[in-house]
C-alpha positions as CSV (number, residue, x, y, z in Angstrom):
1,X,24.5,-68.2,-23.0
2,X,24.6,-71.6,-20.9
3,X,25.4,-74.8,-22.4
4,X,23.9,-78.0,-21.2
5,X,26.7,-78.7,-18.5
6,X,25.9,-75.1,-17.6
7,X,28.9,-73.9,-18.9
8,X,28.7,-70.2,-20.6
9,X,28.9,-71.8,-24.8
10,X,30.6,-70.0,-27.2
11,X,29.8,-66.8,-28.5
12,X,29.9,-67.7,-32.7
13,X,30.9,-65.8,-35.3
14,X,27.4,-64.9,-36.8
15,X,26.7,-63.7,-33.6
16,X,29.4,-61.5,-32.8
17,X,28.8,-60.0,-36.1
18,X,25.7,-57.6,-35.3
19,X,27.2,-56.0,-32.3
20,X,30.3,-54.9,-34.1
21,X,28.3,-53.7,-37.2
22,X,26.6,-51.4,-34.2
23,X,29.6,-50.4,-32.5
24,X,31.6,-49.8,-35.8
25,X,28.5,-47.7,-36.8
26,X,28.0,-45.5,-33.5
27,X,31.9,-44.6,-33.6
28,X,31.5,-44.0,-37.2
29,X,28.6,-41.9,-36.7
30,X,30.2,-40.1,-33.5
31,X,33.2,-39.3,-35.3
32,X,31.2,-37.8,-38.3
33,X,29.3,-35.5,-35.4
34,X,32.4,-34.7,-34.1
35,X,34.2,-33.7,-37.0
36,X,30.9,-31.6,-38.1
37,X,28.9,-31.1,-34.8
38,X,26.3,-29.3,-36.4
39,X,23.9,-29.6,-39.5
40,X,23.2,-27.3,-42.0
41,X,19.5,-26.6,-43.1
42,X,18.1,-27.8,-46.4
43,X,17.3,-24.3,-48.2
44,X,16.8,-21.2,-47.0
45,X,12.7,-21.7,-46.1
46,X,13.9,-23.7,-42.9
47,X,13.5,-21.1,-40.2
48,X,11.7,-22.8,-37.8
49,X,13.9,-26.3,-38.0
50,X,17.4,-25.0,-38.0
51,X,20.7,-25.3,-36.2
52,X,21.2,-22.4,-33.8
53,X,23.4,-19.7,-34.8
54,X,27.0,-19.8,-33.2
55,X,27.6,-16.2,-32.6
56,X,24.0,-15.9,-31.1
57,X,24.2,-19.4,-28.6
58,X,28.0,-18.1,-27.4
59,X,26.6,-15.3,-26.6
60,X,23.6,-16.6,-24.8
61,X,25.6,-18.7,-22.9
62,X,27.9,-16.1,-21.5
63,X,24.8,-13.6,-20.6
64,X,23.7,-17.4,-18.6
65,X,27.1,-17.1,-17.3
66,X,26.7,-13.1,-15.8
67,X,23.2,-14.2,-14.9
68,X,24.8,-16.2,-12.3
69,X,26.3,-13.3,-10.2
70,X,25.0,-11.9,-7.3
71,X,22.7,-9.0,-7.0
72,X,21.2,-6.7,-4.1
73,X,19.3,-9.9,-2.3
74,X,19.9,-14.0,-1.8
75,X,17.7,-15.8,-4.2
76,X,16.4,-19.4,-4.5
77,X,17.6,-21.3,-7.3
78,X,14.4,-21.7,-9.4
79,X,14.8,-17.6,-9.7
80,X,18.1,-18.2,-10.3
81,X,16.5,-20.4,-13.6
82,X,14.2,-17.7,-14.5
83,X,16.9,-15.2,-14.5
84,X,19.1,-17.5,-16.4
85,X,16.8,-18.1,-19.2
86,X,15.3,-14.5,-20.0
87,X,19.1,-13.1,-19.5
88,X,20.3,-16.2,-22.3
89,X,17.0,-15.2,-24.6
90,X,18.2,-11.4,-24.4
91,X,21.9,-12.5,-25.4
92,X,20.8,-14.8,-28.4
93,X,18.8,-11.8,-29.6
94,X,22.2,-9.7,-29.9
95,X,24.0,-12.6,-31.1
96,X,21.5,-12.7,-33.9
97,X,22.1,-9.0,-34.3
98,X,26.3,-9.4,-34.7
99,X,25.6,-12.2,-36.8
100,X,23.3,-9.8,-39.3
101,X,25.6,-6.9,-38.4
102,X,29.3,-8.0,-39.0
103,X,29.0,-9.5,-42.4
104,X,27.7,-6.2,-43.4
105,X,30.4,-4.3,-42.2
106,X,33.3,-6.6,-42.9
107,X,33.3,-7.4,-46.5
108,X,36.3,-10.1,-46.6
109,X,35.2,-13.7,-47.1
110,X,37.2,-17.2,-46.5
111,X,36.7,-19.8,-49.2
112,X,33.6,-21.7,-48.2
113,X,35.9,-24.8,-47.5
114,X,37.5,-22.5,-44.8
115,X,34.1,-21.1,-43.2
116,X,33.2,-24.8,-42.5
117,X,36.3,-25.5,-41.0
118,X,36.3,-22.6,-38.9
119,X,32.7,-23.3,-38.0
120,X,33.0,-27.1,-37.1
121,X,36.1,-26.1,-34.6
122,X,34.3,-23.2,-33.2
123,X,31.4,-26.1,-32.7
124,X,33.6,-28.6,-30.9
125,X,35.5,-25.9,-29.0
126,X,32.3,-24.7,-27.5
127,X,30.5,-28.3,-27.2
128,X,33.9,-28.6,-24.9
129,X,34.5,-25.8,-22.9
130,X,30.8,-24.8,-22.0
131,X,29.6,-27.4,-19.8
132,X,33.0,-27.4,-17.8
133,X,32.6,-23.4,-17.3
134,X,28.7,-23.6,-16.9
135,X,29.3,-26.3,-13.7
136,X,32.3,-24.2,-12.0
137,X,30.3,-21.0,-12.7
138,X,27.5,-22.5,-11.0
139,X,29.5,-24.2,-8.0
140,X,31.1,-20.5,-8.2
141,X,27.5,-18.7,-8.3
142,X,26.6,-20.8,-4.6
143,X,29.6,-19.6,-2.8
144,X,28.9,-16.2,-3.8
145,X,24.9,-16.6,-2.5
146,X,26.3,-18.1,0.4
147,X,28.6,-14.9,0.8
148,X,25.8,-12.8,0.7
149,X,23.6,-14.7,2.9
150,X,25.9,-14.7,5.7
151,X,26.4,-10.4,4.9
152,X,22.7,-10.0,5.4
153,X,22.2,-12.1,8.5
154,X,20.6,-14.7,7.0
155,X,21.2,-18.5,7.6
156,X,24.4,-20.0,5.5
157,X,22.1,-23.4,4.6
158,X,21.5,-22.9,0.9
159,X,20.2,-25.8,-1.6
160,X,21.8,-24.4,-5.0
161,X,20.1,-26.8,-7.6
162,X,22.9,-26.4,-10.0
163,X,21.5,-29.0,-12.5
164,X,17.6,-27.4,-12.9
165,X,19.1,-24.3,-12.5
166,X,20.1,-25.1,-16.0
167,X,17.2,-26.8,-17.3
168,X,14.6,-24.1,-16.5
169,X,17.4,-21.8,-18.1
170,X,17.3,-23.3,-21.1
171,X,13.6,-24.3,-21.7
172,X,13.1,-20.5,-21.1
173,X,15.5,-19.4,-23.9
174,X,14.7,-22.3,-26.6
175,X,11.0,-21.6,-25.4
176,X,11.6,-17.9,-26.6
177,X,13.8,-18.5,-29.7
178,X,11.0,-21.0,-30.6
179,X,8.0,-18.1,-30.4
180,X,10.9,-15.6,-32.2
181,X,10.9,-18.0,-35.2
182,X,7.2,-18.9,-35.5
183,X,6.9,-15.0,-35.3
184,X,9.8,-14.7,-38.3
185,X,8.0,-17.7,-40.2
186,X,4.7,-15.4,-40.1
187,X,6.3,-12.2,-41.1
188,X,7.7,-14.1,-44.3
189,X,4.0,-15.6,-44.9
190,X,2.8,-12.0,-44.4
191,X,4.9,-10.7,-47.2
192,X,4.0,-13.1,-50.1
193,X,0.4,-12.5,-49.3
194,X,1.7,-8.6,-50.0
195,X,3.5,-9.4,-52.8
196,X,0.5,-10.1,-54.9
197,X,-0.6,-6.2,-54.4
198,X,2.1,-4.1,-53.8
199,X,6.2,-3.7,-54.8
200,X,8.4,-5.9,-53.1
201,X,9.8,-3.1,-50.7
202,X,6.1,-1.5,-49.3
203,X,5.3,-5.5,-48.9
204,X,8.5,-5.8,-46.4
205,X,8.2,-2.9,-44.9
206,X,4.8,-3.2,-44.2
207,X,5.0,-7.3,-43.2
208,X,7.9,-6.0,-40.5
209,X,5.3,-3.2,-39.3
210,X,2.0,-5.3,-39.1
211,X,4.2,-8.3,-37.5
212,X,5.6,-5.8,-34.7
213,X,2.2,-4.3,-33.8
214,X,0.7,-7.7,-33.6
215,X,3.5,-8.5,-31.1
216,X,2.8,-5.6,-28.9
217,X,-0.5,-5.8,-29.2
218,X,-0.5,-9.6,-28.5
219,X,2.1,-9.6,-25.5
220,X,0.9,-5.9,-23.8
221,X,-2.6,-5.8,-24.2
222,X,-3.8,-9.3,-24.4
223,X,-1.6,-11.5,-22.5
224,X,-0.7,-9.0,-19.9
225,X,-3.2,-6.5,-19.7
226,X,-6.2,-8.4,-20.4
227,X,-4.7,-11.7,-18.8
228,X,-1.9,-10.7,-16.1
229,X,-3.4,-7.4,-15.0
230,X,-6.9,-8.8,-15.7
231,X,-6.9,-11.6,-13.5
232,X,-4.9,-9.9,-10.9
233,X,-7.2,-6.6,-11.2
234,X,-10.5,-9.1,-10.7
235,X,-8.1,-10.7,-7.4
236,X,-8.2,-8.0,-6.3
237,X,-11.6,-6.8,-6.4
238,X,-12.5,-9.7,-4.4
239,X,-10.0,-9.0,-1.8
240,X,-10.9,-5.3,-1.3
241,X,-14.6,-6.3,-0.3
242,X,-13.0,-9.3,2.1
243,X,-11.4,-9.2,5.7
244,X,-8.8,-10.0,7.6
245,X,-9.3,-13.4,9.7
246,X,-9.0,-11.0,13.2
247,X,-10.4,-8.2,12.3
248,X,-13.4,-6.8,13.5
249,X,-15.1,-3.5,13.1
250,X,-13.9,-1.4,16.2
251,X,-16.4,-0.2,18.4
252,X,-14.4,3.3,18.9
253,X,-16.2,6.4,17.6
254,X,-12.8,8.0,17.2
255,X,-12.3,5.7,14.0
256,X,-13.2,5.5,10.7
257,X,-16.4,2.7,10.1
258,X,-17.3,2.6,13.6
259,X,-21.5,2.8,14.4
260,X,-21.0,6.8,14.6
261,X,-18.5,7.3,11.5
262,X,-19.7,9.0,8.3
263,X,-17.9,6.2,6.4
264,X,-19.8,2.9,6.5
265,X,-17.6,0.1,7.4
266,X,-18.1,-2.1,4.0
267,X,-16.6,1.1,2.3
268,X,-13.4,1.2,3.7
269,X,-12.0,-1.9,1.8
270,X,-9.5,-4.5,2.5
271,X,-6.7,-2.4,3.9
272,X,-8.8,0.3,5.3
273,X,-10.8,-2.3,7.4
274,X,-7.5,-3.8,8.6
275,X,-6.1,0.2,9.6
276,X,-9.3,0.9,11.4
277,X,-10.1,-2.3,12.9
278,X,-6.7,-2.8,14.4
279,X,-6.3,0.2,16.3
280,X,-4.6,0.5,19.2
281,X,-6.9,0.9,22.9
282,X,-5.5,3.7,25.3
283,X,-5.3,0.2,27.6
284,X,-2.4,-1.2,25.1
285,X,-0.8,2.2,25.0
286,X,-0.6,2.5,28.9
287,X,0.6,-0.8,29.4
288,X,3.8,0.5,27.4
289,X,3.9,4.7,28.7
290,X,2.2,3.5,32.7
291,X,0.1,6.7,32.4
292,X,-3.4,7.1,31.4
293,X,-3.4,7.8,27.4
294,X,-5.8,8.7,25.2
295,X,-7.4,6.3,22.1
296,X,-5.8,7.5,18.9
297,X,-7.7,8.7,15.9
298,X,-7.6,6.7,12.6
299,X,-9.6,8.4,9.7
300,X,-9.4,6.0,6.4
301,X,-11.5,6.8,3.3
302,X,-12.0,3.8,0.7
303,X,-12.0,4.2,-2.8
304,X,-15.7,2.5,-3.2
305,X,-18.2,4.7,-4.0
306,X,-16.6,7.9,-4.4
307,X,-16.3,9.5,-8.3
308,X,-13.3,11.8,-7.1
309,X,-10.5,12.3,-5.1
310,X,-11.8,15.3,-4.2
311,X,-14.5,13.5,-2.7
312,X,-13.2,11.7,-0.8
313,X,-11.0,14.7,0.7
314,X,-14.0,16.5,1.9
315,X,-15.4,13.3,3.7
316,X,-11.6,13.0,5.3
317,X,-12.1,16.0,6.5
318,X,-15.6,15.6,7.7
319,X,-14.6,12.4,9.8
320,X,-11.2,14.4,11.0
321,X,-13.7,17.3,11.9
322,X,-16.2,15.0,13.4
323,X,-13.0,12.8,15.7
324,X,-11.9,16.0,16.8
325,X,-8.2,15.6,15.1
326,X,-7.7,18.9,14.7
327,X,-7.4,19.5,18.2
328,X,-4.7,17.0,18.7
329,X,-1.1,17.3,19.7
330,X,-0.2,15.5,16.4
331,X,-2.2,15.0,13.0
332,X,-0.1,12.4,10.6
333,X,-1.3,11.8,6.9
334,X,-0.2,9.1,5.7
335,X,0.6,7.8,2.0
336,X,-0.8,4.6,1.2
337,X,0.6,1.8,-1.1
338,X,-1.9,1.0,-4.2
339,X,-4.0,-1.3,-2.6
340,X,-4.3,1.0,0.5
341,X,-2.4,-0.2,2.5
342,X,-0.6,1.2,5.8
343,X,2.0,-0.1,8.0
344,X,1.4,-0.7,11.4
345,X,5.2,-0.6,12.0
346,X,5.1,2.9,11.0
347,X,1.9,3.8,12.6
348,X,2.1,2.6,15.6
349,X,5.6,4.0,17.6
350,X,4.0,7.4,17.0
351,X,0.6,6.3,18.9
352,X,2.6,5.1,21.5
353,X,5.4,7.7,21.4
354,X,2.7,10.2,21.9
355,X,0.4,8.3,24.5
356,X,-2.5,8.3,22.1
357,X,-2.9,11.7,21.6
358,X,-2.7,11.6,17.7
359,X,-4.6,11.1,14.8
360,X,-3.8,9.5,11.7
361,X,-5.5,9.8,8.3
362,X,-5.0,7.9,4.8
363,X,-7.1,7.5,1.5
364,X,-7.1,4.8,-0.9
365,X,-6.4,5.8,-4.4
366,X,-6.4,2.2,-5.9
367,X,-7.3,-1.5,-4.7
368,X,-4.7,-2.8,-7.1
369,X,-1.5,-4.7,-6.3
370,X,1.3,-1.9,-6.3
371,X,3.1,-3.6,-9.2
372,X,-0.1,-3.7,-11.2
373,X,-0.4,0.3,-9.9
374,X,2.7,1.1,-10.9
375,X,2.2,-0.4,-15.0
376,X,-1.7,1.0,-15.1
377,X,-2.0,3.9,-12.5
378,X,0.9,5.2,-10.9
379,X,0.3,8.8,-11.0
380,X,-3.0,8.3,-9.1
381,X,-1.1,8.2,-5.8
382,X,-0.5,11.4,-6.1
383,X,-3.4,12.7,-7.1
384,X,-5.3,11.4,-4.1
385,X,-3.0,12.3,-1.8
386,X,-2.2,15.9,-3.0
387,X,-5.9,16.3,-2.6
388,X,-5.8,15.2,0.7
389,X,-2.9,17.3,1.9
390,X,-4.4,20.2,0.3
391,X,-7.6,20.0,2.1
392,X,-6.2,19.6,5.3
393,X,-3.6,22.6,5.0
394,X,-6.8,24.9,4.3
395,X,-8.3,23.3,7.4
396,X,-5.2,24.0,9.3
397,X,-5.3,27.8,8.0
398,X,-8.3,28.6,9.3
399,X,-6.7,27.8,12.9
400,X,-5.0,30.4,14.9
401,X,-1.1,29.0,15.1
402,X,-1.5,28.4,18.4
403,X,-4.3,26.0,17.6
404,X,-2.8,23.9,15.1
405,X,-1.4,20.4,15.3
406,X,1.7,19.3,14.6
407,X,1.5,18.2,10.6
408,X,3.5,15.3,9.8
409,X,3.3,13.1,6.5
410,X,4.6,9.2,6.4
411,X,4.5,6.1,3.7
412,X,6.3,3.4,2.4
413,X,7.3,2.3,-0.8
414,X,4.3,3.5,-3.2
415,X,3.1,5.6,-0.2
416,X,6.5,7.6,0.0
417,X,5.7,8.6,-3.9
418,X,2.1,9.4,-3.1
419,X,3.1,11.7,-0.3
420,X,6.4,13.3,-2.6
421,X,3.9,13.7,-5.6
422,X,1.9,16.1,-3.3
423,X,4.4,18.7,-2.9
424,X,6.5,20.4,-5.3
425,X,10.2,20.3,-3.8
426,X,11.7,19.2,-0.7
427,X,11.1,22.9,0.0
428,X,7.5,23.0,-0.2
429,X,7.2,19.9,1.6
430,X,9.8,21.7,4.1
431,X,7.5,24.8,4.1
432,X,4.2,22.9,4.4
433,X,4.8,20.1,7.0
434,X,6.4,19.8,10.5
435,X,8.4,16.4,9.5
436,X,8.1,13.4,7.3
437,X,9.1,9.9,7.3
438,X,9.3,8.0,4.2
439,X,10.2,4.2,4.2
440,X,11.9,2.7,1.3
441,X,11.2,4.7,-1.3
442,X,10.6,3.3,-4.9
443,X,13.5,4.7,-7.5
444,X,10.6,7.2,-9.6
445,X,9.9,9.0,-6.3
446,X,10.1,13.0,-7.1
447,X,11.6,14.8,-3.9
448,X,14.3,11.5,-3.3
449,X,15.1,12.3,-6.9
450,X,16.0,15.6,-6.4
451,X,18.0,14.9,-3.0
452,X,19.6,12.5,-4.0
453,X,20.9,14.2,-6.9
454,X,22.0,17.2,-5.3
455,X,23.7,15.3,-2.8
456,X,27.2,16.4,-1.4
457,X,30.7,15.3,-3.6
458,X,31.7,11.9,-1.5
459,X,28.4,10.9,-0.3
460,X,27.3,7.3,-1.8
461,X,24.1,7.5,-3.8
462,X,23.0,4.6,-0.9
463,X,23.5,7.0,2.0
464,X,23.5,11.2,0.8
465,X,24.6,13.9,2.6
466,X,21.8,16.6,1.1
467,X,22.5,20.2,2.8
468,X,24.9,19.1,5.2
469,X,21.8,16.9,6.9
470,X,20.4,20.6,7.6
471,X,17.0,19.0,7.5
472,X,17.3,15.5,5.3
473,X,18.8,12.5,6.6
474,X,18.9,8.8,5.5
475,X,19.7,6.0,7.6
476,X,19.7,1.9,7.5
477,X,20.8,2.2,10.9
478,X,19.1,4.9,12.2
479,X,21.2,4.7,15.7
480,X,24.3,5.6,14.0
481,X,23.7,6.8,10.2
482,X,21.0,9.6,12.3
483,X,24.1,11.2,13.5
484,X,25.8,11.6,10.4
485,X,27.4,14.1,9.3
486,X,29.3,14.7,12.3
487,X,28.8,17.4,14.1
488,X,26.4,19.0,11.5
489,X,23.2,20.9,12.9
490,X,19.8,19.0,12.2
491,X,17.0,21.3,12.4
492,X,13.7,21.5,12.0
493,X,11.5,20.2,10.3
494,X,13.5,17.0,10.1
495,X,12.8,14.1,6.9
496,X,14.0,11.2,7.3
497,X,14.5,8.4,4.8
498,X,14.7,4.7,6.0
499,X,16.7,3.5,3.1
500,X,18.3,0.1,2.9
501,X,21.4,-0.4,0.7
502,X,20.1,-3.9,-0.6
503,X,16.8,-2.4,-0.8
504,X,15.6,-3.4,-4.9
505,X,12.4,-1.3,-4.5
506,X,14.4,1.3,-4.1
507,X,17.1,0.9,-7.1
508,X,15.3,-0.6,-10.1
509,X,14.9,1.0,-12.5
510,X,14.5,0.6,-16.3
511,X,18.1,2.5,-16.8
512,X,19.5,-0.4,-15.2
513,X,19.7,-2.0,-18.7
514,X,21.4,-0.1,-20.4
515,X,23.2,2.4,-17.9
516,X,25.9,1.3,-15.1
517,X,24.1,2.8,-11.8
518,X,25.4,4.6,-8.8
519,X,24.8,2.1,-6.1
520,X,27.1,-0.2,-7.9
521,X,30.2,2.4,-7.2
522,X,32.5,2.1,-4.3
523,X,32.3,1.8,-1.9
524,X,29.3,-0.4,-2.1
525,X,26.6,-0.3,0.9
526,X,26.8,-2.1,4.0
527,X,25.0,-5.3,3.2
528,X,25.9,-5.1,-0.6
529,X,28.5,-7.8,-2.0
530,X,31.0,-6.4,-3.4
531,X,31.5,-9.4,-6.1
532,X,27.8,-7.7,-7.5
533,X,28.5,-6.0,-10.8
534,X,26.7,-4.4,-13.4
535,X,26.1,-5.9,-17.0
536,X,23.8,-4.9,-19.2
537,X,20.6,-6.2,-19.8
538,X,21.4,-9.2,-16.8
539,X,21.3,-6.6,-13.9
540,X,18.6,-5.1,-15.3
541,X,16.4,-8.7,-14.3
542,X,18.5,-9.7,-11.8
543,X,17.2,-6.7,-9.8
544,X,13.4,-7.3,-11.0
545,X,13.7,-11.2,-9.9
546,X,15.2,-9.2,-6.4
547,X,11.6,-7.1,-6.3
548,X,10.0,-10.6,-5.2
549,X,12.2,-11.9,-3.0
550,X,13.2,-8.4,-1.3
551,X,10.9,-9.4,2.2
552,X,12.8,-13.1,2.1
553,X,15.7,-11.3,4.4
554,X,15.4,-9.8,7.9
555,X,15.7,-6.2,8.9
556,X,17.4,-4.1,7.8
557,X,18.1,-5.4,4.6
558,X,16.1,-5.8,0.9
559,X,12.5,-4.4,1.7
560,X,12.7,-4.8,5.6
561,X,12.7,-2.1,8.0
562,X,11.3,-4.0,11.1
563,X,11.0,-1.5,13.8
564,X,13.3,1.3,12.8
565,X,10.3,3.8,12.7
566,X,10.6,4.1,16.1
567,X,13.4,5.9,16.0
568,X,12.5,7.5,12.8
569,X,9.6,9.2,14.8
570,X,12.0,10.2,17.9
571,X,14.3,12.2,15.0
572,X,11.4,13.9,13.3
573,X,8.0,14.2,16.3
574,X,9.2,13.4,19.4
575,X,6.8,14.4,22.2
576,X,8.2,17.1,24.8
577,X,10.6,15.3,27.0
578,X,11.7,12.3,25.3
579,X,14.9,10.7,25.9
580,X,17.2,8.6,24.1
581,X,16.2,5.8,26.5
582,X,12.7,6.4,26.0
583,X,13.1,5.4,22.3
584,X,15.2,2.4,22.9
585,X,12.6,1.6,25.5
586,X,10.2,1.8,22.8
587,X,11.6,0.2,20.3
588,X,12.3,-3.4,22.5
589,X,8.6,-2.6,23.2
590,X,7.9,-2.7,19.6
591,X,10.7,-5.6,18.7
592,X,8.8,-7.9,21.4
593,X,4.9,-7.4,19.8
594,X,5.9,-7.0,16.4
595,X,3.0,-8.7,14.2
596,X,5.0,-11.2,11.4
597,X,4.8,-9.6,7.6
């Protein structure tokens, strides 16, 4: 205040007095919260409105802590969040389980004077320590993404929003410990309705089985089935009967949906109008082989309008029958992902590798993203494609040997299990086709099961040595891991697995929860941190956050394979003659017009 000379007047006792009172009572009232930084409930009906349990919220934290690690790809920081929260839910969850479990197994009690003690320092200790370890883990948990970044080619620039890293963390977990509670406040509601008919014990039991089924009833068939898988099924749906912006219906009578095919053009669907309608011209395969080549075959049946697989195996054949692919120098069937698609990274290099003289043939089993495919109809792939394969070995068989194609199968991801699911071994599949290339195959995949399994004492999970590379080989690099095992005969027919090391699709799995896995031993893989370690639980959805951000990275690492088809085709079909040169003339060809993903 100013006094009339505009001096600052006096401060006066009365006034003084009020601000004190406030101070004296804010350092009263922090020291009481800091002698007892908690509060306890009322009575036992407080489950909703209640102090979090110790045990439970150091353990949370810590699973935020290993949440923080690296995994198989970089990830932005909102992930990072998401990761963070569900890792800290799953932690409170087995807190609350040590909390229920210990006093049951350890009998001896301190004096209640004691527990309160030991409580309100275990409080203060934490209320310390935590922020100053959360903010160097996540300082920690930057360097470490820039590590990886730099390991897997990518740009070092990294924002690292330490501070909503946090937030989104723990609005996840309180945002599930608040549903847990609700769901704990029912159950007990549930019971004293019970009460009134039947014994104490069949109302418990019977509250804890109604409230579970409810649950998984509630989050599986409602919320994600009729709502997740719902909304993306109906997205779906409306993409399969749309376009590409591009894409126009080719004018070639060698493909699937032309004026002349047996397969109208609205039936081929989304993917199948973008396989058909992009096809390569005999012009675009001479400008890269300067001789005159042939226009390829592409044969594509949609899923609309056909009851059965079976179905639509006979029209393949029909179509393949009426192209003439039969009396091509190679016939590839190809496995399609669950919304039909096929690569044109894969596709193409053979076209060209064999100056057109090929023909290619896929069906679609499903119009459904492949992660809704994988929940609702995985086992579909296979079906389709096993009847497809089937059909066109008894077409083969009616051919004198001489007469016959070369047979080889392809797919990627979902495609690689659709065309594993058709034969029953890596024998059979050695027995029935000429070669196959499969492209990051998903984890559940049959024959890369069994390979991998029975691979040789030494070899990393990442890269196997099956049958001293007699016929199987995997590469990330296919220039160099192609030649390995040194010295070792290839022969034919060849398989060859594009397999990165940081490749997600191709590790997660459920196990990863509970189990340690084997890409995780040393030595690690090429592109693979070796500060990434395995907890349970966190690795489990630090590796399904990885699924989505698996094509954020260049080839050949996460999901990427760029152009290494081409010489995945040189190991297993190469055309008479072809050099070494010829494939790395092929694949600049291929690295210069490769269309973005």
């Amino acid at each position: 205040m100013l006094d009339a000379a505009g001096g600052r007047a006096p401060v006066s006792q009365s006034q003084r007095a009020p601000a004190l009172l406030f101070v004296l009572r804010v350092a009263q009232r922090t020291a009481q919260i800091a002698r007892k930084p908690y509060w306890d409930r009322p009575d036992e009906t407080w489950l909703v409105r209640r102090w979090p349990d110790l045990t439970a919220t150091t353990v949370a934290t810590v699973f935020f802590w290993l949440s923080l690690t690296p995994s198989l790809v970089p990830r932005p920081w909102y992930l990072q969040g998401v990761i963070g929260g569900i890792t800290a839910a799953i932690g409170y969850a087995l807190g609350c389980l040590l909390s229920w479990v210990i006093p049951m197994v350890v009998r001896w009690r301190p004096s209640e004077e004691t527990q309160q003690r030991i409580r309100a320092r275990a409080w203060q200790a934490y209320f310390v320590l935590s922020p100053l370890l959360t903010v160097l883990l996540l300082s920690e948990s930057a360097r470490m993404q820039r590590e990886l970044r730099k390991l897997q080619e990518l740009p070092p620039t990294l924002t690292w929003h330490s501070m909503m890293i946090a937030l989104i963390a723990t609005a996840i977990c309180w945002l599930a410990l608040l549903v847990a509670r609700f769901v704990r406040v029912g159950t007990r509601e549930l019971t004293r309705l019970l009460l009134r008919f039947v014994p104490q014990p069949v109302a418990v039991i019977a509250a804890l089985l109604i409230s579970a089924m409810l649950v998984v009833f509630g989050t599986k068939n409602v919320i994600f089935d009729r709502g997740v898988v719902d909304i993306a099924s109906r997205i779906a749906a409306n993409t399969d009967k749309s376009t590409k912006d591009g894409i126009i219906q080719s004018g070639s009578r060698l493909v699937s949906g032309s004026p002349e095919s047996l397969i109208h053009w609205d039936d081929l669907g989304y993917q199948g109008r973008n396989f058909t309608g992009s096809v390569l011209s005999k012009e675009q395969i001479s400008s890269f082989t300067k001789r005159p080549a042939m226009d390829p075959i592409r044969v594509y049946v949609g899923r609309a309008g056909h009851e059965s697989y079976t179905e639509q195996a006979e029209l393949a054949i029909a179509e393949l029958e009426r192209t003439g692919a039969f009396d091509r120098s190679v016939l590839a069937i190809a496995g399609t992902t669950a919304s039909g698609w096929v690569d044109p990274r894969t596709a193409e290099p053979l076209e060209y590798m064999h100056n057109g003289d090929t023909a290619i043939v896929a069906v679609q089993y499903s119009y459904l993203p492949s992660w809704v495919s994988f929940v609702v109809d995985r086992e579909e792939a296979g079906r389709a494609t096993r009847e497809l394969i089937t059909a066109v070995n008894a077409k083969l068989a009616e051919r004198p040997k001489n007469k016959q194609p070369q047979l080889v199968v392809f797919g990627e991801s979902m495609g690689v299990t659709a065309i594993e699911d058709s034969y029953d071994g890596i024998d059979d599949l050695l027995a029935k086709a000429d070669g196959a290339l499969l492209v990051g195959p998903p984890n559940y995949s049959p024959i890369w099961t069994q390979v991998t399994q029975g691979r040789e004492p030494g070899s990393p999970v990442w890269r196997p040595v099956y049958d001293r590379g007699r016929h199987v080989r995997f590469a990330q690099y296919p220039q160099r891991d192609l030649r390995l095992p040194e010295g070792a005969p290839w022969e034919r027919p060849r398989v060859v697995y594009l397999q990165n090391a940081s490749d997600p699709i191709v590790w997660w799995s459920p196990d990863l929860a509970i189990k340690r896995p084997e890409w995780l031993r040393e030595p690690v893989g090429p592109d693979v941190t070796e500060e990434v370690n395995w907890f349970p639980f966190v690795t489990f959805w630090q590796t399904s956050m990885d699924l989505a951000t698996s094509y954020g990275v260049e080839a050949p690492h996460g999901h990427r394979y760029g152009t290494n088809a081409v010489e995945g085709w040189a190991a297993v079909a190469p055309p008479k003659g072809w050099t070494d040169a010829d494939t790395l003339r092929l694949k600049a060809f291929a690295e210069a017009h490769e269309a973005p993903y």
